[in-house]
C-alpha positions as CSV (number, residue, x, y, z in Angstrom):
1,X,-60.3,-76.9,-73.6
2,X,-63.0,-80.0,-73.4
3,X,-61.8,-82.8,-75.4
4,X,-60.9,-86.4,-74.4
5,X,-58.2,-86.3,-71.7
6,X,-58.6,-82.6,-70.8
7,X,-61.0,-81.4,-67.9
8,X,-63.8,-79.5,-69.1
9,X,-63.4,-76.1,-67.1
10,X,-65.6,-73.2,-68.4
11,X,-64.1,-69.7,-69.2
12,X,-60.6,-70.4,-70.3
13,X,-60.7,-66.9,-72.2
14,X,-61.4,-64.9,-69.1
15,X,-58.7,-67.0,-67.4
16,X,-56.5,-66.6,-70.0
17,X,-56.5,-62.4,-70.3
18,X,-56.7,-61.7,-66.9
19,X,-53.2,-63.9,-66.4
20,X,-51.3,-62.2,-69.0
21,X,-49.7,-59.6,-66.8
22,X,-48.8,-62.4,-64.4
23,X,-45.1,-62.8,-63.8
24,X,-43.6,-66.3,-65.3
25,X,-43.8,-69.3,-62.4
26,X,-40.9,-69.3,-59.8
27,X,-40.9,-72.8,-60.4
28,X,-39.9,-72.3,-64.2
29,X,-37.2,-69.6,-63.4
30,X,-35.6,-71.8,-60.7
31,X,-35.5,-74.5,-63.8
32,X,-34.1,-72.3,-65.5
33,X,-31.5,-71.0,-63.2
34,X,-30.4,-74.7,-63.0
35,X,-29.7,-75.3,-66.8
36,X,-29.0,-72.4,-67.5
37,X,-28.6,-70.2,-70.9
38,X,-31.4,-72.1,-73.5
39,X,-29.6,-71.2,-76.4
40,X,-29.3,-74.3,-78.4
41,X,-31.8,-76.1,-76.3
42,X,-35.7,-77.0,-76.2
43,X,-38.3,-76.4,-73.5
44,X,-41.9,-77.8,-73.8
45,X,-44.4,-75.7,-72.3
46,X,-47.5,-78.3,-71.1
47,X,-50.8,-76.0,-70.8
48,X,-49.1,-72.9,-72.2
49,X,-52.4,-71.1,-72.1
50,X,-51.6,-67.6,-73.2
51,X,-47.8,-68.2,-73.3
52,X,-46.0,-66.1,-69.9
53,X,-43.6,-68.9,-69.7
54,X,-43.1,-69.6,-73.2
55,X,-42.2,-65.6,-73.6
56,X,-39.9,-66.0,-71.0
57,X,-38.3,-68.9,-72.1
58,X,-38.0,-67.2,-75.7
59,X,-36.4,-64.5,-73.8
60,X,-34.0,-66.7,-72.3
61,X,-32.5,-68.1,-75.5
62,X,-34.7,-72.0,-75.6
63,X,-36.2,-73.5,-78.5
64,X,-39.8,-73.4,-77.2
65,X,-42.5,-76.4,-77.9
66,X,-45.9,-74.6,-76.8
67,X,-48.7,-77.5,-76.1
68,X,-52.4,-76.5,-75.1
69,X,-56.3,-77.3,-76.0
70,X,-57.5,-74.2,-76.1
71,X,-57.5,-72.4,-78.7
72,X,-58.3,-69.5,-77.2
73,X,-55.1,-69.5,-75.4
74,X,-53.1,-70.2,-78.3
75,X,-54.5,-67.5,-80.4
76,X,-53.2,-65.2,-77.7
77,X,-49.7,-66.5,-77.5
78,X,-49.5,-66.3,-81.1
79,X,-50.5,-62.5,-81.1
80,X,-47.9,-61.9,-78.4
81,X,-44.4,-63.8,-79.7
82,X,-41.7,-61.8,-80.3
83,X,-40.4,-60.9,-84.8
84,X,-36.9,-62.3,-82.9
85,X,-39.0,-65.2,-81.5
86,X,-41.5,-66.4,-84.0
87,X,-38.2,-69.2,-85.4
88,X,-37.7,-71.1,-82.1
89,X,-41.5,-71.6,-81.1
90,X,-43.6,-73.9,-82.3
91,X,-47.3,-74.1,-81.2
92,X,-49.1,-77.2,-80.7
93,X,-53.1,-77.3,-80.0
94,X,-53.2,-80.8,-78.5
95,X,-54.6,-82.2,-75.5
96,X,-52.1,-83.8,-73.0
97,X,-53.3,-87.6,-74.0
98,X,-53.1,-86.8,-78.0
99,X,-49.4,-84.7,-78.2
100,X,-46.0,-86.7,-78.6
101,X,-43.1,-84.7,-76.8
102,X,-39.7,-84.1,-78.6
103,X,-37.0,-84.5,-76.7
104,X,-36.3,-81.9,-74.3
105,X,-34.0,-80.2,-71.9
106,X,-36.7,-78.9,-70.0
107,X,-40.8,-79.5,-69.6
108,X,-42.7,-77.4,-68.1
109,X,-46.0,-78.0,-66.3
110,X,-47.3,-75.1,-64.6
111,X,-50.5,-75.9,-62.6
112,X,-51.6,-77.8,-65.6
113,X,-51.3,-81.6,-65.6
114,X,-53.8,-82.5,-62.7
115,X,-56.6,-81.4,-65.6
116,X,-55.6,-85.1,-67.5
117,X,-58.0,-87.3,-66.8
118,X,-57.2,-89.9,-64.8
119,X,-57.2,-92.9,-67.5
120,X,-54.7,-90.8,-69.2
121,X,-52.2,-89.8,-67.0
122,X,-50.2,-92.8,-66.4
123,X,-49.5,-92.3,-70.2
124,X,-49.5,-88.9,-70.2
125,X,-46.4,-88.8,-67.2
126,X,-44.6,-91.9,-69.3
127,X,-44.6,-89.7,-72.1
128,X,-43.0,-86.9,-70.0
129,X,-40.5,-89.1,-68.6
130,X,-39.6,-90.1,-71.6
131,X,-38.8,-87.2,-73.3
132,X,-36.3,-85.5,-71.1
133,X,-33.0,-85.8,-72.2
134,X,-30.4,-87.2,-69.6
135,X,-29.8,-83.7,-67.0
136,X,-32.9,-82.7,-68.5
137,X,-35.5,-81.0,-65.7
138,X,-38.9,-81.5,-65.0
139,X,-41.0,-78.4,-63.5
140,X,-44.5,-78.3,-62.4
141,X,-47.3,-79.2,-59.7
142,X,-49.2,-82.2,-59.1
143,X,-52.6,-81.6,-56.7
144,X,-53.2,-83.6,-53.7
145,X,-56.1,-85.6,-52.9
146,X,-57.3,-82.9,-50.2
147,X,-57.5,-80.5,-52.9
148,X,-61.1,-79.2,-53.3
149,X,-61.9,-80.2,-56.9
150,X,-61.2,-84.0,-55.9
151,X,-63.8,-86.2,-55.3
152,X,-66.8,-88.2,-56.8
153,X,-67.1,-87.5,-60.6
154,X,-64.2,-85.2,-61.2
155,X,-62.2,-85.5,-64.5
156,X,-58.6,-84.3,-63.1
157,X,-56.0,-86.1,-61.6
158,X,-54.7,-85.6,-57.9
159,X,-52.2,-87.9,-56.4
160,X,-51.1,-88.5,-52.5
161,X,-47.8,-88.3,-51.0
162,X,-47.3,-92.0,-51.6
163,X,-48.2,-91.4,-55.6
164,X,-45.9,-88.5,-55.7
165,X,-43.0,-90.2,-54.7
166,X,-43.7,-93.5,-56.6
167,X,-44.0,-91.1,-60.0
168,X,-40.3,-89.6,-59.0
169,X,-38.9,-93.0,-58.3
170,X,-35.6,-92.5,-60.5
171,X,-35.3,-89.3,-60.8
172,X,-33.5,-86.7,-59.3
173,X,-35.6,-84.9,-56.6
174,X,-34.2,-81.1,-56.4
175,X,-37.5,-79.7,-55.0
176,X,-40.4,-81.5,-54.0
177,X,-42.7,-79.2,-51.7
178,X,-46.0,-79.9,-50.6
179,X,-48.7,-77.0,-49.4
180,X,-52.0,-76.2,-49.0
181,X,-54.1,-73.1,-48.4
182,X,-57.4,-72.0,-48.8
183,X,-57.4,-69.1,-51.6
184,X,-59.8,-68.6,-54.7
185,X,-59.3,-69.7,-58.7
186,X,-61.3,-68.3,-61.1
187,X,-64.3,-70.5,-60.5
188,X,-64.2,-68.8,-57.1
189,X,-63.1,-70.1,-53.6
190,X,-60.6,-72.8,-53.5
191,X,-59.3,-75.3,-50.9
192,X,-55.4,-76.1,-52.5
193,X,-53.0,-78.9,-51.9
194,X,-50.2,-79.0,-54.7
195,X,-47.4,-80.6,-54.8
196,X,-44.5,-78.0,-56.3
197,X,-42.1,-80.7,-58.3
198,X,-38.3,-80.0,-59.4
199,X,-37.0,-83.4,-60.8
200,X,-33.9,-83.8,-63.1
201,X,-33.3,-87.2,-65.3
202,X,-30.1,-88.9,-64.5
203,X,-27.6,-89.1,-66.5
């Protein structure tokens, strides 16, 4: 996944198989519940990795845009889409900074755009912004700056309350929770604070 824009964060593989059983993100099914039935519609998937929540979107009817670096990751996802499936997906090996988004009922974010650099992301969440269609939803989580990867030299984003709201300025806040915890990722122990984000585009 190291390219210009994208974190450089060792063993994506391992990350990437030992997920696949994982359960797709509440935050994407409560997205989902919202808009309901996909049929007709697209979803972008930012950081798909191995592709849970572009499965489940397939699943659910959507028109699936599948964006990641890795192409690890994407090698997995392709091995895994459904005969039924394989018309509405199409899978994009980009980094954040380098992909344009169609427009879109729904983007999806799972735990993945904190690893844009910081440079990037002002164009990276204009870009987001920019794609969703009016009533469209945004779903995903920002990191805090009392996350453990912040600090001196790091390649990621993280954002404080202040940030937060000044990025959702416009939009329609349906969920915007803030928690942290000490837990582990795959790099080992880990000190979270994430912002979980639920924002719909006027209109």
């Amino acid at each position: 996944m190291a390219d210009q824009g994208v974190a450089v964060v060792p063993g994506w593989l391992g990350y990437h198989q030992a997920t696949l059983d994982r359960q797709p993100r509440p935050l994407l099914r409560a997205a989902c519940g919202l808009l309901g039935a996909g049929v007709g519609r697209t979803a972008v998937d930012l950081g798909c990795g191995a592709g849970v929540d572009v499965l489940a979107l397939l699943a659910g009817g959507w028109r699936v845009v599948a964006v990641d670096r890795d192409p690890d990751g994407l090698d997995l996802l392709r091995g895994r889409v459904p005969a039924g499936g394989a018309g509405r997906v199409r899978i994009v090996r980009a980094s954040f900074a380098g992909v344009t988004l169609p427009a879109a009922h729904l983007i999806h974010a799972g735990y993945s755009v904190p690893f844009c650099a910081p440079e990037d992301f002002p164009g990276v969440w204009a870009g987001i912004r920019g794609a969703l269609l009016p009533g469209g939803i945004f779903a995903g989580q920002l990191f805090g700056i009392r996350d453990s990867w912040a600090g001196a030299g790091s390649r990621m984003s993280f954002h404080g309350r202040g940030q937060v709201d000044g990025l959702l300025e416009g939009l329609e806040v349906v969920r915007l929770d803030e928690a942290e915890w000490d837990g582990a990722a795959m790099s080992g122990p880990k000190h979270w604070h994430v912002y979980d984000i639920l924002v719909r585009q006027p209109g």
